[in-house]
C-alpha positions in Angstrom: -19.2 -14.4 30.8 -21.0 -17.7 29.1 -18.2 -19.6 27.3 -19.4 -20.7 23.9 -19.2 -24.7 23.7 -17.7 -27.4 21.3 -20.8 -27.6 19.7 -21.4 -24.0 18.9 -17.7 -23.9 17.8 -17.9 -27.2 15.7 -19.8 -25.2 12.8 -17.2 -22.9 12.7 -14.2 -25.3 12.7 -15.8 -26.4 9.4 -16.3 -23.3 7.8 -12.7 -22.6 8.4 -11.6 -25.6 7.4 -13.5 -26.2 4.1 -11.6 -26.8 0.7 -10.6 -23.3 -0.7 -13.2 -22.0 -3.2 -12.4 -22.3 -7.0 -10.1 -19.8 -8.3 -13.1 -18.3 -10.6 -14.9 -17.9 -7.4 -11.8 -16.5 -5.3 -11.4 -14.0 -8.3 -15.2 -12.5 -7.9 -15.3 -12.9 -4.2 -13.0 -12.0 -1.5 -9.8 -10.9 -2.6 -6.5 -12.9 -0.9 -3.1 -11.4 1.1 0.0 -12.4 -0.3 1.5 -13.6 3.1 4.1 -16.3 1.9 6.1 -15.4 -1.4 4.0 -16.6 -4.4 6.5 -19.0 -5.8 6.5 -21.0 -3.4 2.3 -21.9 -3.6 0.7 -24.0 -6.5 -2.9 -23.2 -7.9 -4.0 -25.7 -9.7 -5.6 -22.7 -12.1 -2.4 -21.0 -12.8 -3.4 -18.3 -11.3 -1.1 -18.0 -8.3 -1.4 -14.4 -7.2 -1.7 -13.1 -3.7 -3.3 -16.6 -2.4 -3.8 -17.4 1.2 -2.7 -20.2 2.1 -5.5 -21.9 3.9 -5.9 -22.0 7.9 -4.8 -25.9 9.4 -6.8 -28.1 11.4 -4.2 -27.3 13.6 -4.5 -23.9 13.7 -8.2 -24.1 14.2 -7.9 -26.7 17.1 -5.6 -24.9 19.5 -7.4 -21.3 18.5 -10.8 -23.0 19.5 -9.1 -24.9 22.8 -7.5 -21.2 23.8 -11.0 -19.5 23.6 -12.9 -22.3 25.4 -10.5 -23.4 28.0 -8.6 -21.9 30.9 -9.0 -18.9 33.4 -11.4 -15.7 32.1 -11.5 -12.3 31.8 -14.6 -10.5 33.1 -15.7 -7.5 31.4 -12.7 -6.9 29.4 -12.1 -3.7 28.4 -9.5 -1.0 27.1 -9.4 2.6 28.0 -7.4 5.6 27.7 -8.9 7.5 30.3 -11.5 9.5 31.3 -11.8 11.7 27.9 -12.3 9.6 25.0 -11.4 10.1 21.9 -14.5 10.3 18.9 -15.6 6.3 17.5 -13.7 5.0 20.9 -15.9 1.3 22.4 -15.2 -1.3 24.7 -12.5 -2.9 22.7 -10.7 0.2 21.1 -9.0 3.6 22.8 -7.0 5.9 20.8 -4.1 7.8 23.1 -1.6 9.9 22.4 1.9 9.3 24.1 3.3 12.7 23.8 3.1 13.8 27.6 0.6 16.9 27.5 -1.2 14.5 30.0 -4.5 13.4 27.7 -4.6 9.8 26.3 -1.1 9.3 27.4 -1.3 5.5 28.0 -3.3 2.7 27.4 -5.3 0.8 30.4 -6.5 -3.3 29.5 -9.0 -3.7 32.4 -10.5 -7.0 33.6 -11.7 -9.2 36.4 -10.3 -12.4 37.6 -12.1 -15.4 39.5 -8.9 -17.2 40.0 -5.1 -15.8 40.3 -3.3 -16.0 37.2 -0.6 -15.2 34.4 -1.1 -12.8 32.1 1.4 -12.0 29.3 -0.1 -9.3 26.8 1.8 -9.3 23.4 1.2 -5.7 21.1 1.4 -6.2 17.3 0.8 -4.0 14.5 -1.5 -6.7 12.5 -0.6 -6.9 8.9 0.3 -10.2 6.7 3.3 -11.0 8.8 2.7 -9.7 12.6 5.6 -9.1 15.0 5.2 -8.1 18.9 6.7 -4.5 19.5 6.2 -4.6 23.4 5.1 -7.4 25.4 5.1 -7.8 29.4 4.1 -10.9 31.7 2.8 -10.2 35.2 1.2 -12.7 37.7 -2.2 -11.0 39.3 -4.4 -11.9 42.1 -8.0 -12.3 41.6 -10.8 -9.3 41.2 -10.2 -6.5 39.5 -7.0 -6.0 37.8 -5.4 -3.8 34.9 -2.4 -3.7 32.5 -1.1 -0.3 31.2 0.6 0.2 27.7 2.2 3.5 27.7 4.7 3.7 24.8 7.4 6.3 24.0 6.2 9.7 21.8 8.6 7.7 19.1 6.0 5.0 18.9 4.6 5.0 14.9 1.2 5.7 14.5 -1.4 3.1 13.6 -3.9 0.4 15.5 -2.2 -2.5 17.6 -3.9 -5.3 18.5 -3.4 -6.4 22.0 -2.9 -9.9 22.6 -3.7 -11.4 26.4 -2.6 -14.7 27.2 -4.2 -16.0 30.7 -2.7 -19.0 32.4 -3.5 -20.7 35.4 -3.4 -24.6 36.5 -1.7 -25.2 33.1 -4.2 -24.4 31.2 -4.9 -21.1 29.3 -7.3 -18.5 27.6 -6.2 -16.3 24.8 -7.5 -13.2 24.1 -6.9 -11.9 20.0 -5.6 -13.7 17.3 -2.7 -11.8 14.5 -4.6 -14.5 11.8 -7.7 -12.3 11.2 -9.4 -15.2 10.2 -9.8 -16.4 13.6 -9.6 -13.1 15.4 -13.5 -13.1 16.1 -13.6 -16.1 18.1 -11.9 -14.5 21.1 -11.6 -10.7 20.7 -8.9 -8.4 22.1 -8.7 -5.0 22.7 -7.0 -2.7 20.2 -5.5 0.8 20.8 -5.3 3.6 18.3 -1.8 5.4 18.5 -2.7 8.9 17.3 -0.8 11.4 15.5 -1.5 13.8 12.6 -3.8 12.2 10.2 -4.9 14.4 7.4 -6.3 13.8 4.1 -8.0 15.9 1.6 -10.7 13.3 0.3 -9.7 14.1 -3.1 -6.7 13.1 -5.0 -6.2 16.0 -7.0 -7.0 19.8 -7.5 -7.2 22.4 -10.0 -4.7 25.5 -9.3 -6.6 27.7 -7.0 -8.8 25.5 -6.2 -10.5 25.4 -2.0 -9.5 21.9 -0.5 -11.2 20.2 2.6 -8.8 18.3 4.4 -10.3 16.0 7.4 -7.7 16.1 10.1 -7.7 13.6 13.3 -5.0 14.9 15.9 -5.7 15.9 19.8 -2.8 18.0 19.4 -3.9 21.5 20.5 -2.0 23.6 17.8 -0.3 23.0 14.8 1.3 24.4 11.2 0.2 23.8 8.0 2.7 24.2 5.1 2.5 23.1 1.3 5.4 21.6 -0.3 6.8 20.6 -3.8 7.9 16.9 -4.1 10.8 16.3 -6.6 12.7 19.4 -7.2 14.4 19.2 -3.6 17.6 17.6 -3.0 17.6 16.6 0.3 17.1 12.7 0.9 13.8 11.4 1.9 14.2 9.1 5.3 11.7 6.5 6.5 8.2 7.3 6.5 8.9 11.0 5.6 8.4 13.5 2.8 10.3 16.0 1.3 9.5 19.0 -1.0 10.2 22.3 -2.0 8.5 25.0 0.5 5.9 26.9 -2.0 3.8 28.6 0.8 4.6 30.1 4.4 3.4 28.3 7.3 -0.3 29.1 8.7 -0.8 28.2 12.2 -4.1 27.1 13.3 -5.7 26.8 17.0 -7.4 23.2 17.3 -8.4 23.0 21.2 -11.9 22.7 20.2 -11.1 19.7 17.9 -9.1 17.4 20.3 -11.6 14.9 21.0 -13.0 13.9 17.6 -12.0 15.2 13.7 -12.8 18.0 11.9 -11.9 20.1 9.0 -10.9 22.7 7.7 -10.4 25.0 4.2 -7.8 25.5 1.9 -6.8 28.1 -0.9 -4.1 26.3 -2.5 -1.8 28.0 -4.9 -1.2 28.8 -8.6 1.3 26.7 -8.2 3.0 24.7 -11.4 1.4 20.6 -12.0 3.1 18.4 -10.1 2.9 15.9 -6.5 2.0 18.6 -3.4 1.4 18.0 0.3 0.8 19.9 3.1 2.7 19.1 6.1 1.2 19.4 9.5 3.4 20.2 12.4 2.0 20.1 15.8 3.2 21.8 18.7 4.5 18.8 20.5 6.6 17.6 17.3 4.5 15.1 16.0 3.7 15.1 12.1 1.0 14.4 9.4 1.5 14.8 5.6 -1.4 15.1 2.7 -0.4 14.4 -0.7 -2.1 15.6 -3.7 -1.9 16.3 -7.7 -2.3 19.7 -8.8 -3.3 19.4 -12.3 -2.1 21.2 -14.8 -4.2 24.4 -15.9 -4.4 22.8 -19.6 -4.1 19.1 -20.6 -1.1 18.8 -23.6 0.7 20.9 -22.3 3.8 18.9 -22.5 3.7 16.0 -24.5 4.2 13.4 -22.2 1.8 12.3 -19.4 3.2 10.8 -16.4 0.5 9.0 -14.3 0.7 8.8 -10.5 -0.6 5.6 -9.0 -3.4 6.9 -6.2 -5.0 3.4 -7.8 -2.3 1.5 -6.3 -1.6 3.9 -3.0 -4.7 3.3 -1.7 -5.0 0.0 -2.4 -1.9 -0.9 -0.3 -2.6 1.7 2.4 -2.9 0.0 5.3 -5.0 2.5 7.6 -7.2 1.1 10.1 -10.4 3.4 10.3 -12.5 1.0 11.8 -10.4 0.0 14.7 -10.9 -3.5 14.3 -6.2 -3.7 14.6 -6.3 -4.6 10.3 -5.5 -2.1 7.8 -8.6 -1.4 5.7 -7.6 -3.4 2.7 -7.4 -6.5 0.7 -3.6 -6.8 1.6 -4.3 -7.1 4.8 -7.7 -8.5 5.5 -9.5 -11.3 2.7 -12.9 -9.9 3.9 -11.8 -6.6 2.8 -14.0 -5.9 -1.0 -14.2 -2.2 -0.9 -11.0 0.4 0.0 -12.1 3.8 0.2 -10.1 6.4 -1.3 -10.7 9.4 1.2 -8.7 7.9 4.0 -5.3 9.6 4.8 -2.4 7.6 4.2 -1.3 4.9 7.1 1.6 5.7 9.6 2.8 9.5 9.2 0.8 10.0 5.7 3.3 10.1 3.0 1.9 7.0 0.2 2.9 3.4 1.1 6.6 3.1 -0.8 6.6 6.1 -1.7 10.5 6.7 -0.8 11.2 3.0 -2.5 8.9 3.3 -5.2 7.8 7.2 -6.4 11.1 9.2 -5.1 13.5 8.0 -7.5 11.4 8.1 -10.7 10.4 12.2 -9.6 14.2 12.9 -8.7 14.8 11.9 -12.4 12.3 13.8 -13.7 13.2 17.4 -12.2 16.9 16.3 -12.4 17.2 15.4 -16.0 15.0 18.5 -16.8 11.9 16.5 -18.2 8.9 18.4 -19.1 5.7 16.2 -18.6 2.4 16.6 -17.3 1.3 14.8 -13.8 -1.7 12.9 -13.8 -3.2 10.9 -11.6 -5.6 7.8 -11.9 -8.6 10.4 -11.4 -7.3 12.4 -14.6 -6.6 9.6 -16.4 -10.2 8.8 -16.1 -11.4 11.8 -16.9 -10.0 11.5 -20.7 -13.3 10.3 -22.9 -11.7 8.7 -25.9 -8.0 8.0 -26.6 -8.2 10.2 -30.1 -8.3 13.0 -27.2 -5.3 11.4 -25.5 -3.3 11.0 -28.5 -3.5 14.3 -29.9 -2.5 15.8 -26.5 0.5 13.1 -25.6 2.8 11.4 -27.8 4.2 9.3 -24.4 2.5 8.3 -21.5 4.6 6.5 -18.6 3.6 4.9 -16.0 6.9 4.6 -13.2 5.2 2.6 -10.6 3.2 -0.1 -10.2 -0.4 0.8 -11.5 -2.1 -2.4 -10.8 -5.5 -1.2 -10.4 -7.3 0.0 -13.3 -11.3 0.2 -14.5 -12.7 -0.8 -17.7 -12.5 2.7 -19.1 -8.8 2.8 -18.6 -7.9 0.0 -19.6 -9.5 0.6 -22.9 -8.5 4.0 -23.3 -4.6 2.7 -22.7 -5.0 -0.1 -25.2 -6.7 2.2 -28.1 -4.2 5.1 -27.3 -1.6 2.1 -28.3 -3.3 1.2 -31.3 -3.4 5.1 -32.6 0.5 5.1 -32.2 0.8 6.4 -28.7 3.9 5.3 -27.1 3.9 3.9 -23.9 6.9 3.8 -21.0 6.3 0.9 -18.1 9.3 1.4 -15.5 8.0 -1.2 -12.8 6.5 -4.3 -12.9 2.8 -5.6 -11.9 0.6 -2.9 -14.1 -2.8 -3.6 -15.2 -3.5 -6.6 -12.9 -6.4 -5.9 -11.7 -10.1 -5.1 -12.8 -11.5 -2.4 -10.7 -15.1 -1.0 -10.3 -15.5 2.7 -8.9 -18.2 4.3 -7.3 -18.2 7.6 -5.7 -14.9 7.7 -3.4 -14.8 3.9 -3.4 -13.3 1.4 -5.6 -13.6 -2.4 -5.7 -11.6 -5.2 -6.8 -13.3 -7.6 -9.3 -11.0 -9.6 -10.8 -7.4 -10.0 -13.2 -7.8 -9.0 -16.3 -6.3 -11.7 -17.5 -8.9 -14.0 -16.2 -11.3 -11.8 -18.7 -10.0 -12.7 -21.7 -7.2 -9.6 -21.5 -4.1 -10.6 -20.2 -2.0 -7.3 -19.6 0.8 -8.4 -21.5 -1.1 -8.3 -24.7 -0.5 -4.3 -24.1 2.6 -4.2 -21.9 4.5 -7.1 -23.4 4.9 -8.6 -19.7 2.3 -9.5 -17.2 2.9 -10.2 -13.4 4.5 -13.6 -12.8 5.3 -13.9 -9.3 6.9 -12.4 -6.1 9.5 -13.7 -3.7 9.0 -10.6 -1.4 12.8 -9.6 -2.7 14.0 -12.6 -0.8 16.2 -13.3 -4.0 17.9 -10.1 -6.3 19.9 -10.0 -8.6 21.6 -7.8 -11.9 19.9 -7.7 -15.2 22.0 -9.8 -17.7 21.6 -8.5 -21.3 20.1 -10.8 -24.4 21.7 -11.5 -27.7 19.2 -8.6 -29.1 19.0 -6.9 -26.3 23.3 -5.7 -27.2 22.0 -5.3 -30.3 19.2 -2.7 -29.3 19.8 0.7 -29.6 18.0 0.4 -25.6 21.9 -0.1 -24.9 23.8 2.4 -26.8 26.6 3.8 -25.2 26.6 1.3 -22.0 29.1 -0.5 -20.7 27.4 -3.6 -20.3 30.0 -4.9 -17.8 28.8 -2.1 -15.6 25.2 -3.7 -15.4 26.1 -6.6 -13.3 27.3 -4.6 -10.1 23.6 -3.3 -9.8 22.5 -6.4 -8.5 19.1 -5.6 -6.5 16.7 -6.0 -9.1 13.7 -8.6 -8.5 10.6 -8.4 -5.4 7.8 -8.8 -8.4 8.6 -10.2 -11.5 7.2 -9.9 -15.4 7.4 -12.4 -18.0 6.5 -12.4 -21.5 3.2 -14.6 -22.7 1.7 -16.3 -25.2 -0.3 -13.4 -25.1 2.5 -10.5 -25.9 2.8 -8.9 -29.2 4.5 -10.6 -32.1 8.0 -9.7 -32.7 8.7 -8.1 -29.2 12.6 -8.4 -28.0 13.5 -9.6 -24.2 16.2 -7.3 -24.1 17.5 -7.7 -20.3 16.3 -11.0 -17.9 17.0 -10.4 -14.2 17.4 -14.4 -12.5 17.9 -14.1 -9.1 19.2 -17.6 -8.3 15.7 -19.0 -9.1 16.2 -21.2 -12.4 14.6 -24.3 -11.2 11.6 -21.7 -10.4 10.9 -20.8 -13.8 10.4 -17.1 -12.0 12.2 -13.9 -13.4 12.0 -10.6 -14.9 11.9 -9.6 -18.2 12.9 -6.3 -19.9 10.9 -6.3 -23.4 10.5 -3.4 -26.1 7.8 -4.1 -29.0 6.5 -2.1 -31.9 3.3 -1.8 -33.6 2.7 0.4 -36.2 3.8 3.3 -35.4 3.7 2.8 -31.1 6.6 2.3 -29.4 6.3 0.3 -25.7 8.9 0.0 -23.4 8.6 -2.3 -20.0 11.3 -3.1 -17.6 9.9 -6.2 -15.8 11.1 -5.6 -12.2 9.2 -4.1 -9.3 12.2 -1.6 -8.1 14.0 -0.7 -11.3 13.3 3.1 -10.6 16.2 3.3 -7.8 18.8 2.6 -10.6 18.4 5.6 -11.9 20.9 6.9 -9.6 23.1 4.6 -11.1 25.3 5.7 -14.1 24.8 2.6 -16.8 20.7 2.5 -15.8 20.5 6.4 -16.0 21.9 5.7 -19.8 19.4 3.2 -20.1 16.2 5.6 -19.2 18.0 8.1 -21.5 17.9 5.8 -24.6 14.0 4.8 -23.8 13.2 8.4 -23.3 14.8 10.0 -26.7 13.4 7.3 -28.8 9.7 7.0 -26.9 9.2 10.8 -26.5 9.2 11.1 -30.4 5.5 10.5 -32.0 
């Protein structure tokens, strides 16, 4: 192996280390990962969202001297055995730890001209990267190998394998958990495999036949659909939970164990709402699908409530192309497009969705609200907002729906301006600009940077995030204990619910005339300037409702809160 020289690498160290590019051009170009909390960076532009903060000459120096200096690996290399699984290279094997005796276990294979050290370090790359297993062993020269065979427990994604080679005090590092300099020394990445199943499609008429891809080696397994929101069991970790509404159908998939394939499904009449099917294989492992089934004819309920596939995708974090970095923006800068027919990372339930979706559904079924689930797709689908408004007197939106295209954003704002009302019950909506094309979408830029800052149709736009380092209780405005928002609370029963915070929205120059800040959440962050802000506006005869904090959903379990939806609901559900 040729080692590449200072001066090849002194092009390079400049690139890296090169002023930032101008906020205009960040916006347009390569979108950023939010890996420190945003408060605490300054953009000179204001615009301080999701910045990177740039690489140090440091970091550049030692990342060049550990590729350049210090004992080599020859023909590195990463296998799982002798049957491969579909897409597997040189640098990437897929395995399977569940003891059927295929793709077990990892093997890192090398050659060594010298003895030496070698400590490999296995993270699961994302903005903040943490070993899960490491081991240290001292090896002789010539051929050598290090096996990683983890437990049948071990979640299911790509780890990047780090190798550390010492000898003589000096060293060679092999991968990098910056992805930014990852490419100067690369390192083998394995593929933990379970049940990963998507349907390509984010919702479906009732009846309809649904393709779902499915990547397992697992030799049989069940496929059931489920209900989310009308069960009562809690939902745990990465899992989901429904409402059985078909019988399980097992299905033979020896001749599928090497590579994915698909197959066909006749999904129910089954009432509009979130589905999934739920794959069980015979060895225990699972994979879930989620889905909208639409319902058979728009309007009927009056209120629409959107599910954010937008923002799911956009913060899934699956790896497809095995290079140890989720396939998005939020993990990787060079990241423009996220493609919307990959199944969800880890088992396949949404990212958040137990933090973020859960709580707002449970409220729904448990309250006995009748609306109409839509999600970004249908949304889209809606030509003019004359349509929308004579089928929907409300439209909420309970999570963060960040990602929007032109068409929606216009069809939001004009559904306003013909009286629609309008619930927000999380922070960061509208934020972004997005283009879509076929099963694709990309991110262009804030809207705010286009002359339409969100909070001229929300009241609030995204300020900042402290990655819910700091929480704390919504205190109550002068007019907000004068709003009817509050009726019938006991405001002294607000402050004990004390976990509010993560994002943040604020009011602008930008926000409607005459709209209230009913509720501030100030998490110990004064001298910041950084908090959230609970607003209620009116104009003409719309009604819009936003609660300024990222997680305000889980306080609907919580009596005073519960009231608080109540109150927003009876008055915003009436045209």
């Amino acid at each position: 192996m040729n080692r590449p020289g200072p001066a090849l690498l002194a092009p390079l160290l400049l690139v890296l280390l090169a002023a930032p590019a101008s906020s205009a051009q960040r916006r347009g170009a390569l979108p950023a990962t939010r890996r420190v909390p945003d408060w605490r960076i300054v953009d000179p532009s204001g615009d301080d969202d999701e910045i990177s903060p740039p690489l140090t000459f440091n970091q550049v120096a030692q990342t060049i001297r550990d590729s350049i200096g210090g004992p080599v690996l020859h023909r590195l290399r990463v296998t799982s055995g002798a049957r491969q699984y579909a897409g597997d290279r040189t640098l990437l094997a897929t395995i399977s730890p569940n003891g059927d005796g295929i793709r077990d276990k990892a093997s890192v294979r090398f050659r060594l001209d010298q003895a030496a050290t070698v400590t490999m370090d296995i993270f699961g790359c994302s903005k903040s990267s943490t070993p899960v297993w490491s081991t240290t062993t001292d090896l002789e020269a010539g051929n050598n190998s290090i096996v990683w065979a983890p437990s049948a427990k071990t979640m299911p994604r790509t780890y990047l394998l780090r190798l550390t080679v010492s000898a003589n005090e000096a060293r060679h590092v092999y991968g990098n958990t910056d992805y930014r300099l990852a490419e100067l020394s690369p390192a083998p990445v394995v593929r933990v495999q379970g049940v990963a199943a998507g349907f390509g499609q984010r919702s479906f008429s009732p009846r309809a036949s649904a393709r779902l891809r499915i990547a397992t080696d697992a030799e049989k397994f069940t496929v059931q659909f489920f209900q989310a929101g009308p069960e009562t069991q809690p939902t745990l970790g990465y899992e989901m939970e429904g409402v059985p509404v078909s019988e399980p159908r097992l299905f033979d998939w020896s001749a599928h164990r090497d590579a994915p394939g698909t197959i066909v499904l006749r999904l129910g009449d089954w009432p509009n709402g979130i589905y999934y099917a739920e794959l069980k294989a015979s060895d225990g492992r699972v994979g879930y699908a989620p889905f909208v089934m639409r319902p058979p004819v728009y309007g009927a309920h009056r209120v629409a409530y959107i599910v954010r596939t937008n923002t799911w995708e956009a913060y899934n974090h699956k790896d497809v192309d095995g290079d140890g970095w989720g396939d998005t923006w939020y993990a990787n800068n060079y990241e423009r497009l996220v493609d919307l027919a990959r199944p969800y990372f880890r088992l396949g339930a949404p990212p958040s969705w137990r933090h973020y979706d859960v709580s707002p559904l449970h409220w729904i079924y448990q309250t006995g609200k009748k609306v109409d689930f839509l999600s970004d797709d249908d949304l889209e689908t809606f030509r003019s907002a004359r349509s929308l408004s004579r089928l929907y007197d409300l439209i909420v939106f309970p999570g963060y729906d960040e990602y929007v295209t032109d068409h929606v954003y216009d069809l939001i704002a004009r559904y306003r301006n013909l009286g629609g009302n309008l619930i927000f019950l999380s922070a960061t909506n509208f934020l972004w600009k997005i283009e879509r094309h076929g099963n694709r979408i990309t991110r262009i830029a804030e809207w705010r940077t286009l002359g339409r800052p969100e909070s001229r149709l929300i009241g609030v736009q995204y300020r900042g995030n402290d990655e819910g380092e700091h929480r704390g209780p919504y205190d109550v405005t002068p007019s907000g204990r004068r709003s009817w928002v509050f009726a019938g609370v006991d405001l002294n029963l607000l402050p004990p619910w004390r976990w509010f915070g993560i994002e943040f929205d604020q009011t602008t120059s930008a926000s409607p005339k005459g709209i209230q800040v009913l509720a501030c959440v100030n998490p110990h962050m004064r001298d910041r300037g950084l908090r959230g802000q609970m607003t209620y506006y009116e104009r003409g005869r719309a009604k819009v409702f936003a609660v300024g904090t990222l997680n305000f959903p889980e306080s609907a379990y919580y009596p005073a809160y519960h009231r608080v939806l109540e109150n927003v609901w009876a008055r915003l559900v009436k045209p």
